[in-house]
C-alpha positions in Angstrom: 0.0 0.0 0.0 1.6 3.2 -1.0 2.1 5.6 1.8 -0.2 8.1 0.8 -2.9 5.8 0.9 -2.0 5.2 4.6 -2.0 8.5 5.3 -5.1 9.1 3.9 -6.4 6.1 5.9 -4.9 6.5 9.5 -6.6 10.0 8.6 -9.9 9.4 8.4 -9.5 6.6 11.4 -8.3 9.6 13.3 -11.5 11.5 12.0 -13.8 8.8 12.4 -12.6 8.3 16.4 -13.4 11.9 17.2 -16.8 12.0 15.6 -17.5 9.3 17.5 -16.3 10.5 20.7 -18.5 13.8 20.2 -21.6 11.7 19.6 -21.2 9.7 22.5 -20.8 13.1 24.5 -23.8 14.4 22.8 -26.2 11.7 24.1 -24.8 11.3 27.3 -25.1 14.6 27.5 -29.0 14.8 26.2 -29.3 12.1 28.2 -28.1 13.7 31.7 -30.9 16.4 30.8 -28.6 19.5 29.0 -30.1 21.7 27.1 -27.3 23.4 24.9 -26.1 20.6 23.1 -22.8 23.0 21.9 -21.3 22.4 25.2 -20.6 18.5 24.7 -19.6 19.4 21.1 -16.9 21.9 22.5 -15.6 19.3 25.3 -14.6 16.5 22.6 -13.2 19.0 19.7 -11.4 21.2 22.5 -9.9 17.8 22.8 -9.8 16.7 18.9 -8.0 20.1 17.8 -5.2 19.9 20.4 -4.8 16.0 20.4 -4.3 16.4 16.8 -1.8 19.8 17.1 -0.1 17.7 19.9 0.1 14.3 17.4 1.2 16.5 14.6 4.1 17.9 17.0 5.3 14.2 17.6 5.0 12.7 13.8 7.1 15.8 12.8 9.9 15.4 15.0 10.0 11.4 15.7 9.1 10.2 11.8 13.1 9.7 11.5 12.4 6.5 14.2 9.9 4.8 11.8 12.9 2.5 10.3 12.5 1.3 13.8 9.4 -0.6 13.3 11.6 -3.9 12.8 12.4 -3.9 16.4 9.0 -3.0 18.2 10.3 -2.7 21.9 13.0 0.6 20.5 10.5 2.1 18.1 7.5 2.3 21.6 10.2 3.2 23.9 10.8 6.0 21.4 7.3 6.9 20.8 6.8 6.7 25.1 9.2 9.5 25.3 6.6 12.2 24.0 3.9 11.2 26.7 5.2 13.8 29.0 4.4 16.2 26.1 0.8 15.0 26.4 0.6 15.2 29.8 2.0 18.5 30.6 0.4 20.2 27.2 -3.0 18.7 26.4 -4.9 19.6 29.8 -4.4 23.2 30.1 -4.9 24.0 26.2 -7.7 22.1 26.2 -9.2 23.9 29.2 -8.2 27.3 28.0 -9.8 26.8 25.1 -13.2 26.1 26.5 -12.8 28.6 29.2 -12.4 31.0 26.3 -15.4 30.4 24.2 -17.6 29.9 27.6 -16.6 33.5 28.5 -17.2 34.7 24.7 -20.7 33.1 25.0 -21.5 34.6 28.5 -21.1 31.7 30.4 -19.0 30.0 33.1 -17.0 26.5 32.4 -17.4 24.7 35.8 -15.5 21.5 36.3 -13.9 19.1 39.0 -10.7 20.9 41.0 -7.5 21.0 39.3 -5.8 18.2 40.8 -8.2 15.5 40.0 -8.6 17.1 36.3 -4.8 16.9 35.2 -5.1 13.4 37.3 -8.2 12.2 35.1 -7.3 14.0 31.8 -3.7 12.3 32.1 -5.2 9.5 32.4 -7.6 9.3 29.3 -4.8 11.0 27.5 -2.6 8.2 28.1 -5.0 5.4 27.3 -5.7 7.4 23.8 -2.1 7.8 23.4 -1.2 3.7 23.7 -4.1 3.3 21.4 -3.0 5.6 18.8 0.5 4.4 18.6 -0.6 0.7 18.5 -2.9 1.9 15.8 0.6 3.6 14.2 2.9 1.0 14.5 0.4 -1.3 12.7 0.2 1.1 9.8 3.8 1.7 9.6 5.1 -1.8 9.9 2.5 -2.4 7.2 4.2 0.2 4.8 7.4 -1.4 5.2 6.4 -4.9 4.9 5.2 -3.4 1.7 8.0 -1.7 0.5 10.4 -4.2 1.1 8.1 -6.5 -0.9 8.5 -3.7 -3.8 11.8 -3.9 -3.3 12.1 -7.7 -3.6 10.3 -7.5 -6.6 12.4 -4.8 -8.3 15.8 -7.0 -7.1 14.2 -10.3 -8.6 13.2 -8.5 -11.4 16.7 -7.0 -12.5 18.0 -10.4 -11.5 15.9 -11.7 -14.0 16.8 -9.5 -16.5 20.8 -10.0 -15.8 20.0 -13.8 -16.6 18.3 -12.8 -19.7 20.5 -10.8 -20.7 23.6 -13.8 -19.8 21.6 -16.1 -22.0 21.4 -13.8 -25.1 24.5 -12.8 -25.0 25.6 -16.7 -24.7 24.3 -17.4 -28.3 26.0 -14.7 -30.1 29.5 -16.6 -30.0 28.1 -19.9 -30.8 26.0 -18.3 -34.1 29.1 -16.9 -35.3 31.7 -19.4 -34.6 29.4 -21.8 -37.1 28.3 -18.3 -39.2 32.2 -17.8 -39.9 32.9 -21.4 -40.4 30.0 -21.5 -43.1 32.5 -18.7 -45.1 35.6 -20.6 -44.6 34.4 -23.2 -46.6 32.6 -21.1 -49.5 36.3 -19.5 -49.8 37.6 -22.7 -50.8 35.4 -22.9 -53.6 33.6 -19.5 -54.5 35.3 -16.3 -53.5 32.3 -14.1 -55.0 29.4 -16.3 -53.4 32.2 -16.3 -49.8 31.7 -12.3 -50.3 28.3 -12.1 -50.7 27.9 -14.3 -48.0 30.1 -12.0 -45.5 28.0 -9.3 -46.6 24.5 -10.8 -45.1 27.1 -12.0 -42.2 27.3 -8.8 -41.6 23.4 -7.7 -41.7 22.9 -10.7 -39.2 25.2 -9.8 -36.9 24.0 -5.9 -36.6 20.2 -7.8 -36.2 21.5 -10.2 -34.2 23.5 -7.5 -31.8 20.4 -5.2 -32.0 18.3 -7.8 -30.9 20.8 -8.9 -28.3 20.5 -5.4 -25.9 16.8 -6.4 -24.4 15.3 -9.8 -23.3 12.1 -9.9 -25.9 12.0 -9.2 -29.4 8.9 -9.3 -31.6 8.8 -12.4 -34.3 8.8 -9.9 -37.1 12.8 -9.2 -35.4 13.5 -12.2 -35.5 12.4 -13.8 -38.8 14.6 -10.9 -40.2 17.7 -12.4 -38.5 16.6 -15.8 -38.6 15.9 -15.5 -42.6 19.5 -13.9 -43.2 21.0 -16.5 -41.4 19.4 -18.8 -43.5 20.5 -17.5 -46.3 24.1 -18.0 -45.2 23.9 -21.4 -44.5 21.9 -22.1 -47.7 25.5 -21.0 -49.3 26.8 -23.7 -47.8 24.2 -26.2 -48.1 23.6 -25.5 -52.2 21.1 -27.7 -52.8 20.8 -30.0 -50.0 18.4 -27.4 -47.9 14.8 -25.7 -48.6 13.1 -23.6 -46.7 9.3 -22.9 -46.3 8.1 -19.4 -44.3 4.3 -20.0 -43.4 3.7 -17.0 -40.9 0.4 -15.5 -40.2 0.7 -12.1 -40.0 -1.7 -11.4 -36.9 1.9 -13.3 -35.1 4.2 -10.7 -36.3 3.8 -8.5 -33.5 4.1 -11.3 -30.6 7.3 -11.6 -28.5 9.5 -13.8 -28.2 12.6 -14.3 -26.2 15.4 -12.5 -28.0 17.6 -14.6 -30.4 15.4 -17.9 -30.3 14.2 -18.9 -33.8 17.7 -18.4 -35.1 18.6 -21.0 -32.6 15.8 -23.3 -33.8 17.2 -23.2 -37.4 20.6 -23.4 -36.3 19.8 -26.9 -34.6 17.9 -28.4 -37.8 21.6 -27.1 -39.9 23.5 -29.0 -37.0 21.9 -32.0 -36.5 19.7 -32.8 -39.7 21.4 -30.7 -42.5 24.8 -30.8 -41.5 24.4 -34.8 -41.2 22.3 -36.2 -44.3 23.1 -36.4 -47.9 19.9 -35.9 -49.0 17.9 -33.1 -49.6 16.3 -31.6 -46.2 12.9 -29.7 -46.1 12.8 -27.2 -43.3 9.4 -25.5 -42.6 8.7 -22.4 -40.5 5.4 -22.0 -39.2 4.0 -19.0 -36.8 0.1 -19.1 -35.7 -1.6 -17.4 -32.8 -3.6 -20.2 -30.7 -6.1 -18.8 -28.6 -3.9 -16.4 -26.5 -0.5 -18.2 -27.1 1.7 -17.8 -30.4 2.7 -20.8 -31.6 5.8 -20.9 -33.5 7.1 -24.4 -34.9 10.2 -25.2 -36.8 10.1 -28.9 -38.4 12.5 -31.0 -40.8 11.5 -34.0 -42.7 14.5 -35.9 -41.9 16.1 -35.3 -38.3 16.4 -37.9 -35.0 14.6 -36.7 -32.5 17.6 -38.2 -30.2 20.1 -36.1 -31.7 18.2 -32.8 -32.1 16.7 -33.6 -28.2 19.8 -33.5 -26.5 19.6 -31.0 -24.2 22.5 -28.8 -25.3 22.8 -25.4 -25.9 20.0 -24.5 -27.4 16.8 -26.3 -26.1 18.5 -25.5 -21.9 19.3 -22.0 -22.8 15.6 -21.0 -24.3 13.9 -23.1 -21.9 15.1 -20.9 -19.1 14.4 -18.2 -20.7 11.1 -19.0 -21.6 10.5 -19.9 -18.0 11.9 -16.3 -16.9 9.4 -14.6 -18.9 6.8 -16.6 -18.6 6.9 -19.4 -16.0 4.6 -22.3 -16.9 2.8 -20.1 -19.1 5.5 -21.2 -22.3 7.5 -23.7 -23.2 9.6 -25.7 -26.0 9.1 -29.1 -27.0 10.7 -31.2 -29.4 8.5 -34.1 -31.1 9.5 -36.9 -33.9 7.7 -36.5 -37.2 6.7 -39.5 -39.0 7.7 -41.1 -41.4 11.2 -39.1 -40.2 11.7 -35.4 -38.9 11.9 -33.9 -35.9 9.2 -30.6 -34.9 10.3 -28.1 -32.2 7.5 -26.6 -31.0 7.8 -23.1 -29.0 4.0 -22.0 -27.2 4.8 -18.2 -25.7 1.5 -16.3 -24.5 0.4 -13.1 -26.8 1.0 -10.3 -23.7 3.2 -7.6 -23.1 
């Protein structure tokens, strides 16, 4: 609860208490046979007004003990040190105060002798007092159970987002170490296409660094890296890789955790592509389901125990998956019949 709100509630509490108080002097009083029903009203806010001055007195100089609330017994033997200030102040403002308005209306403010007032005022003052700061200390040790929960949040949060950010960061090495060994072997044979190739190297590593500086990007970000890296390898691969793009476009805007469809590819080139001397078919799909986006990346000839060990890839986007989104998203690799191998990433359509 934020502390204006509690001041704006221990505020009308305080309010509340006092109307309260004057009612119960009103009937008591109508009750007793009085018949000027201003006189019970003055008693209780006499008493109201220079509670409250007196209250305001003590929050202004003793707020600096409120980190004190951890340790109850310091933070009331703190607060205790202002009932003096109550007993000493309260009485004979309170009594001047009504003595002054009695004279101003013509009349004369009768009470019990001095000694047993300050004795009985004390008293009621006192038993107010412990009420008000058990009423306090429940509000403020509220606050900070609150704001250290903010603050738990905002540390887990960051901490979240330094894992994130670990993750990304961990593919960007392992795309380019394969990236540049892809041009390595076009220079062998093709100096022009090993060029051309460096040249959309280059465009996927700008994407891929751009995209590497937050913890979500939107699919539209990443098919534009994921499709230049795809071009790369399919320099490499001439002939022995096709590709299929079968997006929806009501996907295009959904997020997804940064750098994780190149991944997907790059696993199919590893274990399927990279493997087989036949022709592979590689097919990119991206639906919305419901209020998930489904995106799936499926060959028609990988083993589902080579491209389902848990390596690089499939560990590092699981956690990250389950940093953004807990249980809500996940990855899940499944063997395609006759042959192929589906990975299948579900990540909820919110912000």
């Amino acid at each position: 609860m934020p502390s204006n709100r509690i001041l704006t509630l221990a505020s009308v509490a305080w309010v509340l208490f006092w109307t309260l108080m004057v009612l119960v002097a009103l009937e008591d009083y109508r009750r007793d046979g009085g018949t000027a029903p201003w006189r019970p009203t003055l008693w209780e806010t006499s008493s109201a007004a220079v509670a409250t001055l007196l209250f305001l007195v003590q929050r202004r100089f003793s707020s600096r003990d409120d980190a004190l609330v951890a340790t109850p017994r310091r933070w009331f033997g703190r607060q205790l040190r202002w009932l003096p200030m109550y007993w000493f102040c309260f009485t004979p403002i309170v009594f001047a105060v009504r003595h002054a308005i009695y004279a101003l209306a013509g009349a004369s403010y009768d009470h019990e002798p001095w000694g047993q007032v300050f004795v009985y005022e004390a008293l009621k003052i006192s038993l107010y007092f412990g009420l008000f700061m058990t009423i306090g200390f429940g509000l403020l040790s509220y606050r900070e159970m609150m704001k250290e929960r903010v603050r738990a949040e905002q540390a887990g949060t960051l901490l979240r987002e330094a894992q994130l950010e670990r993750l990304t960061r961990q593919m960007q090495p392992h795309f380019l170490f394969n990236a540049l060994n892809t041009i390595s072997s076009l220079m062998h044979t093709d100096v022009a296409r090993a060029d051309a190739t460096l040249v959309r190297l280059a465009d996927v590593l700008r994407a891929t660094l751009a995209l590497g500086e937050r913890p979500q990007a939107s699919l539209r970000d990443e098919l534009r890296l994921a499709q230049g890296y795809a071009a790369v390898m399919a320099e490499r691969f001439e002939e022995r890789v096709t590709l299929a793009w079968d997006v929806d476009p009501a996907a295009l805007d959904a997020l997804l955790p940064a750098i994780s469809l190149q991944p997907l590819l790059e696993n199919v080139f590893k274990h399927t592509v990279g493997r087989r001397r036949e022709a592979t078919a590689i097919r990119v799909v991206a639906r919305i389901d419901g209020d998930a986006m489904v995106l799936r990346v499926e060959d028609d000839g990988g083993v589902l125990e080579d491209a389902g060990t848990p390596g690089i890839t499939v560990r590092n986007l699981r956690t990250r998956l389950a940093a953004l989104h807990g249980l809500d998203a996940g990855l899940e690799l499944t063997a395609l019949a006759p042959a192929g191998v589906r990975a299948e990433m579900r990540v909820p359509c919110r912000d």
